[in-house]
DOKOLMI-928685 format. One line per field, with one value per residue (C-alpha): residue number from 1; residue in one letter; y, x, z. Coordinates in Angstrom, 1 decimal. Layout:
REM residues N
resi NUM ...
resn A ...
c2 Y ...
c1 X ...
c3 Z ...
REM end
This chain:
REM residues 637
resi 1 2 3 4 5 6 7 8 9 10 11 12 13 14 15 16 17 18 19 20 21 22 23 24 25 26 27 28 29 30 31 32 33 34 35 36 37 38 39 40 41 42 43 44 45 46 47 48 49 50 51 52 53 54 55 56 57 58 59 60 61 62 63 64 65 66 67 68 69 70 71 72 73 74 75 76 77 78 79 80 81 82 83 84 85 86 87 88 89 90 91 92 93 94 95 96 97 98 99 100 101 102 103 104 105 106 107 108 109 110 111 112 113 114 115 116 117 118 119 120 121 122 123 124 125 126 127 128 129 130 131 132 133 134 135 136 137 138 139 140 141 142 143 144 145 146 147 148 149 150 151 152 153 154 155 156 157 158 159 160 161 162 163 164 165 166 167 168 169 170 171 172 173 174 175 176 177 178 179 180 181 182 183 184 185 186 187 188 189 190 191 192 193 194 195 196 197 198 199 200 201 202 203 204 205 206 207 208 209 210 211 212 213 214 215 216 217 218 219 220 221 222 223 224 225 226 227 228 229 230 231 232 233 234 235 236 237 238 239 240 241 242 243 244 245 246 247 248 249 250 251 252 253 254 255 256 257 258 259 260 261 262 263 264 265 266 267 268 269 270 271 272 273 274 275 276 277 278 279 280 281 282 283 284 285 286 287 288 289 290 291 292 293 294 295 296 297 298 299 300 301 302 303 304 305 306 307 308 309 310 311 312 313 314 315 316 317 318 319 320 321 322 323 324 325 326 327 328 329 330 331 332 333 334 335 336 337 338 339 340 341 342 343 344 345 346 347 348 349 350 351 352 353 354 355 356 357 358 359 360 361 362 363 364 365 366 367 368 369 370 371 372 373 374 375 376 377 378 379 380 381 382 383 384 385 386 387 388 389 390 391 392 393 394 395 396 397 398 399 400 401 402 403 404 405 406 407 408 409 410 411 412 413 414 415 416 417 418 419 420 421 422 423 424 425 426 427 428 429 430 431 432 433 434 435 436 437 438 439 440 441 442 443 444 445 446 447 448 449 450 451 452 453 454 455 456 457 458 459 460 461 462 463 464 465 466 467 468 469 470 471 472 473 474 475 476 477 478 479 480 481 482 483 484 485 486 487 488 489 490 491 492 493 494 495 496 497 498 499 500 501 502 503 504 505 506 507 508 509 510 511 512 513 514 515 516 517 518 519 520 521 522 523 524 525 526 527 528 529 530 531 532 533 534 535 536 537 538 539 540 541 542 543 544 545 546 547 548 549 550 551 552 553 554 555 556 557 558 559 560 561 562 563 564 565 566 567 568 569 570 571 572 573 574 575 576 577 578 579 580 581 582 583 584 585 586 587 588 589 590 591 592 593 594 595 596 597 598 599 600 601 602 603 604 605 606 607 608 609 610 611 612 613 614 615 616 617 618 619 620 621 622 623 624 625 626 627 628 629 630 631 632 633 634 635 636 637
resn X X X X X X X X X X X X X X X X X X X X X X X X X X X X X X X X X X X X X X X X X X X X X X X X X X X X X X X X X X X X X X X X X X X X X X X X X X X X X X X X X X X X X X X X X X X X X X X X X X X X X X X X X X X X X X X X X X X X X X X X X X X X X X X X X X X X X X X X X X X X X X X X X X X X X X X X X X X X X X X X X X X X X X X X X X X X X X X X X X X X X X X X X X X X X X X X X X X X X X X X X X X X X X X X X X X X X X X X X X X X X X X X X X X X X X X X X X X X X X X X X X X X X X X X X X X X X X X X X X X X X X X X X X X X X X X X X X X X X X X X X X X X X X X X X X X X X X X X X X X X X X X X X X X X X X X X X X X X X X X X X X X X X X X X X X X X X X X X X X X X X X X X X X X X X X X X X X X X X X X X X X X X X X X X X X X X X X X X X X X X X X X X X X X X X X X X X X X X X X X X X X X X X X X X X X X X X X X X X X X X X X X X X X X X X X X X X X X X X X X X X X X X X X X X X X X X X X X X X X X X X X X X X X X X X X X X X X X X X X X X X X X X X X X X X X X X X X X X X X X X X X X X X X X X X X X X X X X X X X X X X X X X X X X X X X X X X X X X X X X X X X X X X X X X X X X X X X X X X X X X X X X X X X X X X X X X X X X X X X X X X X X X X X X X X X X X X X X X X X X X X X X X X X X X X X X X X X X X X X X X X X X X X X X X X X X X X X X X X
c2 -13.6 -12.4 -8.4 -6.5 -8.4 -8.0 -3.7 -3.5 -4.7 -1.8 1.2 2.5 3.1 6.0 7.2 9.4 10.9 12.4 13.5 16.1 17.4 21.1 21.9 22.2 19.9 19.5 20.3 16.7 15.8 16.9 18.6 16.3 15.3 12.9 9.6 9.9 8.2 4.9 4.5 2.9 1.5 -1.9 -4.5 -5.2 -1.5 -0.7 -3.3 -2.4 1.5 0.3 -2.0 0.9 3.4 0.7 1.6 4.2 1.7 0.1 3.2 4.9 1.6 1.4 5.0 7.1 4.9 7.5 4.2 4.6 8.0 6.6 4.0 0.9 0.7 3.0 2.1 3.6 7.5 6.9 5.8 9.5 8.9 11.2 9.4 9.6 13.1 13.6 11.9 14.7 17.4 18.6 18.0 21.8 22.6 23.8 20.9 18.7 16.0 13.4 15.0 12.3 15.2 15.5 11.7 11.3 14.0 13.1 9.4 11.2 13.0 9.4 7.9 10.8 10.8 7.1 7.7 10.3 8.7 5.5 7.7 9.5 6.8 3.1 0.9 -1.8 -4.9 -4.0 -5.3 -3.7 -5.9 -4.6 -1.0 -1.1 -2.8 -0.2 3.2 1.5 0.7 3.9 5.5 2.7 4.6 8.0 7.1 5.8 8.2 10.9 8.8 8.6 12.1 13.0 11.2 12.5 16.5 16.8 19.0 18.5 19.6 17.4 16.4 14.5 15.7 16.6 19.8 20.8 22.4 26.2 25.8 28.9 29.3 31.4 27.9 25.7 24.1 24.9 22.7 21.5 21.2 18.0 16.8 17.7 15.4 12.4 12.7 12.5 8.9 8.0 8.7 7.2 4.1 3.3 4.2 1.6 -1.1 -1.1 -2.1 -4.0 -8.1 -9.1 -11.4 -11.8 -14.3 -15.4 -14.2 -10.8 -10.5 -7.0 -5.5 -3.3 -5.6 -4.4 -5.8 -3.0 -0.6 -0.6 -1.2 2.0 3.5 2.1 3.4 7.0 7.5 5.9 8.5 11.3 10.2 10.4 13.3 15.2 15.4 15.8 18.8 18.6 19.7 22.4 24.8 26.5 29.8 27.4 28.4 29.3 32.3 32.8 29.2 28.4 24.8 25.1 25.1 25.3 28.8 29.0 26.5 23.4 21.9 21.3 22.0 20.8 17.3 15.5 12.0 11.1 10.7 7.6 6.0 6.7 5.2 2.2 1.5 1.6 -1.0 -3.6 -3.2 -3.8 -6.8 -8.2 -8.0 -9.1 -12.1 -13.4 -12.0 -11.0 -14.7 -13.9 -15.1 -14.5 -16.8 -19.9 -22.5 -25.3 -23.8 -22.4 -25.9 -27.4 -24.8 -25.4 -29.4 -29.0 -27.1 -29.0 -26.0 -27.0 -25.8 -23.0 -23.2 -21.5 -22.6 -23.5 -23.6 -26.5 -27.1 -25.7 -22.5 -22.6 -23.8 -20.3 -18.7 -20.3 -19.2 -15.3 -15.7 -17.0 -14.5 -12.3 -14.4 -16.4 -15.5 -16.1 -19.5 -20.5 -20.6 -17.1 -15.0 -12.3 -10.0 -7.2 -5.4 -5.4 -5.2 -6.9 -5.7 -6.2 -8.5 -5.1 -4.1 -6.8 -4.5 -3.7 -7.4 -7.6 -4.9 -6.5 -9.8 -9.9 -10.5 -13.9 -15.6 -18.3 -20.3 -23.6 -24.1 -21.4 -18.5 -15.4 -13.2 -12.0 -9.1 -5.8 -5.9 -2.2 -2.0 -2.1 -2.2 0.0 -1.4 0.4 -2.1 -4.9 -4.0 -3.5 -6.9 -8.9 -11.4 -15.5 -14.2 -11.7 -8.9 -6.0 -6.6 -3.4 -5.2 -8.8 -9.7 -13.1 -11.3 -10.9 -7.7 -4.9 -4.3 -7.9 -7.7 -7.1 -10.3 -13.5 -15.5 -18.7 -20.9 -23.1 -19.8 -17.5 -14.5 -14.6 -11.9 -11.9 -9.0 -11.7 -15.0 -15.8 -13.8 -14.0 -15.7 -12.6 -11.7 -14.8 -14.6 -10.8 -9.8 -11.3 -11.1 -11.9 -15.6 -16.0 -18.5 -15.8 -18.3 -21.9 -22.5 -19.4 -20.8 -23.1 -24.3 -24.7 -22.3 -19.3 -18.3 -14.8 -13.7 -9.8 -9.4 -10.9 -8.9 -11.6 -12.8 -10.1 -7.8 -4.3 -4.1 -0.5 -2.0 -5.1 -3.3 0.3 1.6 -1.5 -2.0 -3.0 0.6 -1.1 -4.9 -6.5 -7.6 -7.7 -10.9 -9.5 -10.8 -12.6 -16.2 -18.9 -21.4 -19.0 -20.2 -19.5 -21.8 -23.3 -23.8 -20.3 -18.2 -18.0 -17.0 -19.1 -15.5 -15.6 -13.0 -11.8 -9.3 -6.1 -5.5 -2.5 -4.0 -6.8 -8.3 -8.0 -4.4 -4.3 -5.7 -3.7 -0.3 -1.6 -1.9 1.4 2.5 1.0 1.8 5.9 5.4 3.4 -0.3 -2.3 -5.7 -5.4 -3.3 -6.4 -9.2 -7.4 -7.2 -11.2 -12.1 -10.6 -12.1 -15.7 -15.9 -14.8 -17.0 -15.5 -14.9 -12.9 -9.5 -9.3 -6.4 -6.7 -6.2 -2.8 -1.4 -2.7 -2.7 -0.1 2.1 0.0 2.6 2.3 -1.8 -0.9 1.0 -1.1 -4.8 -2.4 -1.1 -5.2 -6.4 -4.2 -3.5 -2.4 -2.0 1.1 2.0 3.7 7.0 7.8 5.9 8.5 11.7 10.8 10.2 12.9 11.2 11.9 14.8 11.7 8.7 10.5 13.5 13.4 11.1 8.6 6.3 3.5 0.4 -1.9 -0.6 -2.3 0.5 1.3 -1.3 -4.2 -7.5 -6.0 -8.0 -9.4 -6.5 -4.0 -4.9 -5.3 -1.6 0.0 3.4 6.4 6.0 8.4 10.1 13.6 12.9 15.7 16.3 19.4 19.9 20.9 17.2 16.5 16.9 17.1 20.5 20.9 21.9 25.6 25.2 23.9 26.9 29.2 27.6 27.7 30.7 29.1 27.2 28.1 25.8 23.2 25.2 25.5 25.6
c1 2.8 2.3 3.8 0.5 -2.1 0.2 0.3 -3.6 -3.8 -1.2 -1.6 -4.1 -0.2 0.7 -2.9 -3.4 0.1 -1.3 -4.3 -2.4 -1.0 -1.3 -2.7 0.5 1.6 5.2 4.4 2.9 5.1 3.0 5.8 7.5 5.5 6.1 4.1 5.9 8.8 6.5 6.4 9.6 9.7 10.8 11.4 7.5 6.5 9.8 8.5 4.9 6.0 8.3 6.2 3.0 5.3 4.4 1.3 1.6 2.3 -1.2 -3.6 -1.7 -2.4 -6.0 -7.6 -5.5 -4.9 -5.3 -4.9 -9.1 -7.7 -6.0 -7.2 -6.8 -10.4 -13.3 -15.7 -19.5 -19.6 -22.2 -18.9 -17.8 -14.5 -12.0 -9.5 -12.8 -13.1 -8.8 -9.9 -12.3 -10.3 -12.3 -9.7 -10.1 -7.3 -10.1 -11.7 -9.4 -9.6 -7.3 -5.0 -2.2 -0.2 -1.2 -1.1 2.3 3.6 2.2 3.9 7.0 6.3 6.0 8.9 11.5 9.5 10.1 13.5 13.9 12.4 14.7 17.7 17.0 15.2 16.2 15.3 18.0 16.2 16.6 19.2 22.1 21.0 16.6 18.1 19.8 17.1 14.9 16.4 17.3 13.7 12.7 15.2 13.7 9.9 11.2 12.8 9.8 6.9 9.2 8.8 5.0 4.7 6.9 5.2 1.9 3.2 7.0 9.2 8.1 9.2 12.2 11.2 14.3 14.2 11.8 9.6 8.9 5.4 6.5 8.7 8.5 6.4 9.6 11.4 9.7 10.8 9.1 9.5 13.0 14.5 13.2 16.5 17.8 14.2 15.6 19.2 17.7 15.7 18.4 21.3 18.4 18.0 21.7 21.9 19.3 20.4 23.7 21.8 18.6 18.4 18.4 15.9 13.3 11.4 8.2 6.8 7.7 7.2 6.7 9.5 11.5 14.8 17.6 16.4 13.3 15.9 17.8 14.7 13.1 16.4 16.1 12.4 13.3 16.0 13.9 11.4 14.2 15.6 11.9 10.9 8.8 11.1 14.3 13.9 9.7 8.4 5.0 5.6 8.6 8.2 7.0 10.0 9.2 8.9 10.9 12.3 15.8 17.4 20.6 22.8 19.2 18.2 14.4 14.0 11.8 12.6 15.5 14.3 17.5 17.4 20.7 21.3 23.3 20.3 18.9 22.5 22.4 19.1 20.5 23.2 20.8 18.9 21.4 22.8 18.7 18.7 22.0 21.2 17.7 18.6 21.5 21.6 17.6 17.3 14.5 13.1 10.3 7.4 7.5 5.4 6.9 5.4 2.1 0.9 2.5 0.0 -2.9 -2.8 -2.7 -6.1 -7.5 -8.2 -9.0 -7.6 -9.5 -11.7 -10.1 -11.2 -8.2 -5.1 -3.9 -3.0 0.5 -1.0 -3.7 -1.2 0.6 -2.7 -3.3 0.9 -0.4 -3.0 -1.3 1.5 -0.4 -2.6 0.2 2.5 5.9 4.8 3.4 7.2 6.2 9.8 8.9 7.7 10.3 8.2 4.1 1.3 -1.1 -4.7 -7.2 -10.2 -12.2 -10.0 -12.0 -14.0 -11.2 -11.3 -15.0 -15.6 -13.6 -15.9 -18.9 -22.6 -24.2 -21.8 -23.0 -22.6 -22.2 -26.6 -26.7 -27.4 -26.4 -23.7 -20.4 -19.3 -19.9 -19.1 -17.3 -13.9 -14.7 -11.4 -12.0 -11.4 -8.1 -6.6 -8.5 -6.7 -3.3 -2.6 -1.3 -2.7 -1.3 1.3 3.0 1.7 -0.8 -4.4 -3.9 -0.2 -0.6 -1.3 -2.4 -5.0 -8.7 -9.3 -10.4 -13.3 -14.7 -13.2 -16.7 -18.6 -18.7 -15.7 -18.2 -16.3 -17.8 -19.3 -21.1 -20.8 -17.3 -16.3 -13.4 -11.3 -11.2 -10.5 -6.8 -5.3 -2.2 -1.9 -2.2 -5.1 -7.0 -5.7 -6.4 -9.6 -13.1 -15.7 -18.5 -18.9 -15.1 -14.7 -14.2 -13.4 -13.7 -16.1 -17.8 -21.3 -22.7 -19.2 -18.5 -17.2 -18.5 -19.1 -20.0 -23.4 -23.0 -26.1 -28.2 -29.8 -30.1 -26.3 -23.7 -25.4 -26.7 -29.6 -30.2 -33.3 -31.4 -27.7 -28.2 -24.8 -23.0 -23.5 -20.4 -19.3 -17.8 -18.5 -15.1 -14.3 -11.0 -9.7 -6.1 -5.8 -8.7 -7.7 -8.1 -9.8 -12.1 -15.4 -18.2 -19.4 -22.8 -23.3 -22.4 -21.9 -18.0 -15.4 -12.5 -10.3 -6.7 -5.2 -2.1 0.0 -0.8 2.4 4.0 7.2 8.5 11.0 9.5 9.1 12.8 13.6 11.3 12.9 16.0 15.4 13.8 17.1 18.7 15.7 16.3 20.3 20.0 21.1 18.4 19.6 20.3 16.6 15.0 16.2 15.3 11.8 11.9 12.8 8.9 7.9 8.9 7.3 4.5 4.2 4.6 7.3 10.4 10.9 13.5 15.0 13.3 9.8 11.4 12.3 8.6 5.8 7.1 10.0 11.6 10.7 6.7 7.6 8.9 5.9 3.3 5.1 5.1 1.1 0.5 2.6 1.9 -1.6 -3.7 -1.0 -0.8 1.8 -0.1 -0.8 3.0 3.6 1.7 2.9 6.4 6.6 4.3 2.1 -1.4 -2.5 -2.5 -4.0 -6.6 -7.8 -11.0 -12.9 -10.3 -12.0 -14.4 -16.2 -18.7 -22.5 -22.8 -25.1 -27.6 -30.8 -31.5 -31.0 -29.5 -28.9 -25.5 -25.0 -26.1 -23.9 -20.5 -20.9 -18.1 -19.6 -17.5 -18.2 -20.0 -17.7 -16.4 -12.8 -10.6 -7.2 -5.5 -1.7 -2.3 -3.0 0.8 0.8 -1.8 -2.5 -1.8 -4.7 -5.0 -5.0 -1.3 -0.1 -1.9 0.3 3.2 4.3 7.4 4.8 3.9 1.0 1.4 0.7 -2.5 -4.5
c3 14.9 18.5 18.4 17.1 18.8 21.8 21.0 20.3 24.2 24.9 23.1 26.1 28.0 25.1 23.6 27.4 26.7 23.6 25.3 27.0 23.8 23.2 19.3 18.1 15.9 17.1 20.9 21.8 24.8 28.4 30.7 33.4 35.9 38.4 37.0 33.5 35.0 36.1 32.2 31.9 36.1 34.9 32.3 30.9 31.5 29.0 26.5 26.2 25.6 23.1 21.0 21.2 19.3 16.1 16.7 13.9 11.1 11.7 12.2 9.2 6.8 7.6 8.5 6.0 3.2 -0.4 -2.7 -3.9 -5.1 -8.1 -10.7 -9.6 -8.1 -6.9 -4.1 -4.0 -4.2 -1.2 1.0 1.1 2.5 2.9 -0.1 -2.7 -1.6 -2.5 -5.9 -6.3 -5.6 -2.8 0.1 2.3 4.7 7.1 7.9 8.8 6.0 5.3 8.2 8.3 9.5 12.9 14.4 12.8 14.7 17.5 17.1 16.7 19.8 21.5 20.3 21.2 25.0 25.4 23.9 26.7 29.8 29.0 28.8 31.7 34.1 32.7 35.2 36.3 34.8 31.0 29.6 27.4 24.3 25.1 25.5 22.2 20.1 21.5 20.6 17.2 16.8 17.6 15.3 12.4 13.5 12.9 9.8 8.5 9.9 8.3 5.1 5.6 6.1 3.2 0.8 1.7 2.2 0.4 2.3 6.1 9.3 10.6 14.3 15.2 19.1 21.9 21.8 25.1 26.0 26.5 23.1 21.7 18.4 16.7 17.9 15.7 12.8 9.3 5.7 5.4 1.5 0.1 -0.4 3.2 4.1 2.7 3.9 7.4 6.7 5.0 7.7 10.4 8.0 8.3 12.3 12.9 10.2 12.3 15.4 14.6 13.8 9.9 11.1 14.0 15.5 14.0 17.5 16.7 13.1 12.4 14.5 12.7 10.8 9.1 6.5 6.5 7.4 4.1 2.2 3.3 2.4 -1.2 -1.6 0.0 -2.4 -5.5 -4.7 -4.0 -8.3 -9.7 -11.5 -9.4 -7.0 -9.4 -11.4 -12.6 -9.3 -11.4 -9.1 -9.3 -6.6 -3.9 -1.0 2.4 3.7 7.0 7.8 6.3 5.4 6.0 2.9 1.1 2.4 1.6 -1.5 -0.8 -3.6 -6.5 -9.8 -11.2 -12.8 -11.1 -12.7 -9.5 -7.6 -9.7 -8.9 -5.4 -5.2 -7.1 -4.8 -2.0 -4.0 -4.4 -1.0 -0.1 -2.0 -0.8 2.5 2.3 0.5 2.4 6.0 5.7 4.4 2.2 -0.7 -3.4 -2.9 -4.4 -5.8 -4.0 -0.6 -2.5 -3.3 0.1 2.0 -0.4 -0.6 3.4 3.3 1.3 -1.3 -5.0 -8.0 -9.4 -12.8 -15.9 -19.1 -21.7 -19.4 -17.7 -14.1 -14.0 -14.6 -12.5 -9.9 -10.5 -9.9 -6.4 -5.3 -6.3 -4.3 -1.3 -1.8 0.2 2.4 4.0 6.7 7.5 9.7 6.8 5.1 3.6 3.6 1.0 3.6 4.6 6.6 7.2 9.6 11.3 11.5 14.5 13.9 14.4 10.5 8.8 7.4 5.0 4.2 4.0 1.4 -1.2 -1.0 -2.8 -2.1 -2.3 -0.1 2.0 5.5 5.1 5.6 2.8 5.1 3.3 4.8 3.9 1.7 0.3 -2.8 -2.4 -3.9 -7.3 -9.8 -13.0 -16.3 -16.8 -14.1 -16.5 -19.6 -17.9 -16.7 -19.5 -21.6 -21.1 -23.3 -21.3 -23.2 -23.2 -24.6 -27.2 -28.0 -28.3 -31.6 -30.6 -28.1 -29.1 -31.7 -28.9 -31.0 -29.7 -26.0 -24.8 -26.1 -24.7 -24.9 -25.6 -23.5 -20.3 -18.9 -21.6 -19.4 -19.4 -22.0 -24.3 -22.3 -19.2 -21.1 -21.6 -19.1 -16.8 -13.4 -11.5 -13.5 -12.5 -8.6 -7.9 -10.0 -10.0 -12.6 -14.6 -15.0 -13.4 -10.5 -7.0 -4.1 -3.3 -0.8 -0.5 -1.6 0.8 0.7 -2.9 -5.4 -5.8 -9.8 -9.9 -11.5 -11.6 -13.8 -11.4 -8.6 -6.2 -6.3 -7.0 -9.1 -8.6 -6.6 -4.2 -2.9 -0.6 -0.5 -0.2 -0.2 -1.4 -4.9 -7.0 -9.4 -12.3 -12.3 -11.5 -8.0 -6.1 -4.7 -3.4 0.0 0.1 1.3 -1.1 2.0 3.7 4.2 7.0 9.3 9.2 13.1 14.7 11.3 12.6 9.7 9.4 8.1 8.7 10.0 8.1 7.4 5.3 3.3 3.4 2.0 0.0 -1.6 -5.0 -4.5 -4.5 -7.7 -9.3 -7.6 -8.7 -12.0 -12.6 -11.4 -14.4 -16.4 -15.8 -15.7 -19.4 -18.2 -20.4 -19.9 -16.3 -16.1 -18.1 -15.3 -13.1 -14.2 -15.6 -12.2 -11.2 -14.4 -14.1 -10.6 -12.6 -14.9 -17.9 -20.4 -20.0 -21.9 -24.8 -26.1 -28.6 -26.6 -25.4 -28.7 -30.8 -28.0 -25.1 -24.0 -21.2 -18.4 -19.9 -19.0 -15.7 -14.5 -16.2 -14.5 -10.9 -11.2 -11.6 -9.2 -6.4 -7.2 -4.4 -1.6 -1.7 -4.3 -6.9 -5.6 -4.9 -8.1 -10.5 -8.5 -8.3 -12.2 -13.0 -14.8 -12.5 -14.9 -17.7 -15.8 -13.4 -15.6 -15.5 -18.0 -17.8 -15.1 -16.8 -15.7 -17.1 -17.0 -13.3 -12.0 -14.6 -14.1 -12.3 -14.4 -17.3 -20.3 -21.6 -24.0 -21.3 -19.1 -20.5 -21.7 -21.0 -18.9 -17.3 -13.6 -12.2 -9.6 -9.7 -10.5 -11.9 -11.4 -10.4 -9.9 -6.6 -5.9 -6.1 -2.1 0.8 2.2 5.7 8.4 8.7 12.6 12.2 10.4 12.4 15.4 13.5 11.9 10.2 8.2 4.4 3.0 0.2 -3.0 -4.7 -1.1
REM end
């Protein structure tokens, strides 16, 4: 996996070209001048301009990720960051926050200059079959930066050409209709997928496939058929006020429900799927190569009380899900990206205190991102089912005393549990990693000050919030090295899409267009790589509605990568889920050493959430509209 280690080395070529942007947002392309051409002088210079318009993809996933803004997981109020601040409602058009808005125009504005210097200057040494892939990764790009932006702001700007630097402010484009948004990724999707490789090289895993092409498509039109944006957008006067769409005049959005939509987004599915799994070759991760990579490092099964080693073997293939790479025999990955060793701080604050080199010296984590205990009691049970549903589950009265099995801290809410459960969260008593004390297992002791419990003497601004750990993407062999305190972290991909994802699109599709059965395989398909049992009709018509199944076996699935933000918004159901009051924990922050009963208390955290409609989108920077008068702010701002 050579491509973004090879672009971190590169990105210097098209970071001075932004230098020389003016404050507009559209007008980031410097006028001609006569060293722009010496960009694309041969072959390599071509390449390396090429592969540092992906450099949006990685600075979008790791400085303006929102998923802490939604309840999955908190980190320390202390941290301040801009997506805690989002959560709190406190996001302020003039100063700049969470301002996504800017640097993906100004990737936009990269990829239609390289676009145009090729065109104009391509020098004799790149081949037919390099020029090709090229453009049709740089159509892929603005397919999906449009989708970023979109997501984040709704209607947006379409920047499908280059702005010149004495473009005339009355010449700018405003918000185009929602709708005329996504026909634009959509028609970009299909002009790439016609051009681009199914498949790539492992050397240049994360180029743009078609594969990724027609899986973006899927997700753009799934989000196009969800309710906010098909006939429940709250607010109902938001149009602009001198820009026109044409064949929209100056609506933003439709507030017409169209069923169409959610069968247009399903025939984007299957072809997704199709593709992906014949000419894409790819394939859901599988046990086979789970325990073929595990046996090879040497990596024990973990310790769960009462379940035997088939199911703890299912537990270490969810782990290495997303810790493995496509070397590694890995082919769920559509599309992802590959962090810097200077990212591991994303890495770092999901690991907890107390870990150890291999001499004992401590080091490691921070203990940071903190999952809430809604995410607790929305995995499922060994059974398949809810906590609250399964009637062969503890009473909820008792899910907060000990469990009295090999660990007593272990409470009853974390005993008996699904694989995923086991694989992604960490806990009180619960097994973290293998060799991450002094090279053996590491039990966590979050009552105790000294280990993983709070203590604001010794870690200051990295105490756990709610008492549960996250152990997504943490790799099950990572350890620390006793002679230079080296880490032994793999470098992976952070997924932006899969294959699973797909499924799960697809059968909300049938879910919304009223195709049960084909909705449940869908979701049994997710289920049995699970490890848990399929749904039956009859689970739809006595526990939950079959769309409540849908989103419930998507918020475990594709917890924590950056799905649950758009999730809530698109199906209108923030004002339920992050009202404030709705965000609990365990008493992890109260005292020092609590006891037992202190500390499986469950306690509102102590964060400012609320949620105001006005949260639906990001507001854009008041310096952008000031430049822009075709402009008209999100509403609410």
């Amino acid at each position: 996996m050579k491509i973004f280690k090879v672009i971190f080395n590169i990105i210097k070529v098209a970071i001075p070209i932004c230098c020389l942007a003016s404050c507009n947002y559209l007008n980031v392309v410097p006028p001609e001048t006569e060293d722009l051409p010496d960009l694309v002088k041969d072959e390599p210079t071509c390449r390396r301009f090429a592969l540092s318009n992906y450099e949006g993809c990685w600075y979008h996933f790791y400085y303006n990720r929102i998923d802490c803004s939604t309840d999955e997981f908190v980190y320390p109020q202390i941290y301040n960051r801009d997506d805690q601040r989002l959560a709190w409602n406190e996001l302020d058009p003039t100063k700049g926050l969470l301002d996504n808005w800017s640097r993906l125009y100004q990737d936009l504005g990269q990829i239609h200059l390289f676009q145009r210097l090729l065109s104009k200057y391509r020098p004799s040494d790149v081949t037919d079959d390099e020029y090709n892939r090229w453009m049709a990764e740089m159509v892929f790009l603005q397919a999906y930066y449009h989708f970023l932006l979109l997501e984040d702001y709704g209607p947006i700007p379409i920047s499908d050409r280059w702005f010149g630097e004495n473009t005339v402010a009355s010449e700018l484009p405003g918000r185009s209709h929602f709708d005329c948004c996504v026909d634009s990724i959509v028609s970009w999707c299909d002009q790439a997928a016609k051009a681009l490789p199914a498949i790539v090289d492992v050397n240049e895993t994360g180029r743009a496939t078609s594969v990724a092409c027609k899986a973006l498509k899927a997700r753009v039109l799934l989000y196009a058929a969800s309710p906010l944006w098909n006939g429940s957008f709250p607010y109902s006067n938001w149009r602009n006020k001198n820009y026109e769409t044409p064949g929209y005049g100056k609506e933003l959005v439709s507030h017409t429900y169209d069923p169409k939509k959610w069968q247009r987004a399903l025939e984007a599915c299957n072809d997704a799927i199709t593709w992906a799994t014949t000419q894409g070759e790819r394939t859901l991760f599988n046990l086979a190569t789970s325990e073929s990579i595990r046996k090879n490092e040497n990596v024990p099964l973990p310790t769960i009380d009462n379940v035997d080693s088939a199911f703890k073997e299912r537990v270490m293939l969810m782990r290495y899900l997303t810790t493995t790479t496509e070397d590694d025999g890995n082919k769920e990955i559509i599309l992802g990206v590959i962090p810097s060793t200077s990212e591991l701080d994303v890495y770092k604050c999901a690991l907890p205190h107390g870990v150890t080199t291999y001499n004992g010296t401590p080091t490691g984590g921070y203990s940071g991102m903190s999952p809430y205990l809604f995410t607790v009691e929305y995995f499922y049970t060994i059974n398949g089912l809810l906590p609250q549903s399964d009637p062969d589950f503890y009473p909820q009265s008792e899910w907060f005393n000990s469990a009295g099995l090999s660990n007593h801290n272990i409470i009853k809410l974390n005993a008996n549990r699904e694989p995923r459960f086991y694989a992604w969260l960490g806990f009180d008593g619960g097994e973290y990693s293998s060799f991450l004390s002094n090279g053996s297992p590491l039990v966590i002791q979050s009552r105790v000050s000294s280990q993983q419990g709070y203590n604001p003497d010794r870690y200051n601004r990295d105490n756990n919030v709610t008492g549960y750990l996250s152990k997504k993407g943490i790799q099950p062999n990572i350890k620390w090295r006793s002679t230079d305190n080296g880490q032994n972290i793999r470098i992976v991909p952070n997924i932006i899409i899969r294959l699973a994802e797909l499924y799960l699109d697809r059968a909300e599709c049938y879910a919304a267009l009223g195709e049960t059965d084909m909705a449940l395989a869908d979701l049994n398909v997710i289920r049995e790589r699970a490890g848990i049992p399929d749904l039956t009709t009859t689970d739809v018509s006595s526990k939950m509605t079959l769309m409540d199944w849908v989103c419930n076996e998507r918020f475990v699935e594709l917890w924590n990568e950056n799905q649950r933000y758009f999730d809530l918004r698109r199906w209108c159901l923030a004002p339920e889920y992050l009202k404030a009051g709705t965000r609990m924990g365990l008493n992890a922050m109260e005292k020092e050493d609590p006891s037992f009963t202190e500390f499986n208390t469950p306690t509102k955290v102590n964060q400012s959430f609320q949620w105001a409609n006005r949260m639906y989108l990001l507001p854009i920077a008041s310096s952008e509209l000031y430049s822009n008068p075709q402009l008209v702010q999100a509403p609410g701002y």
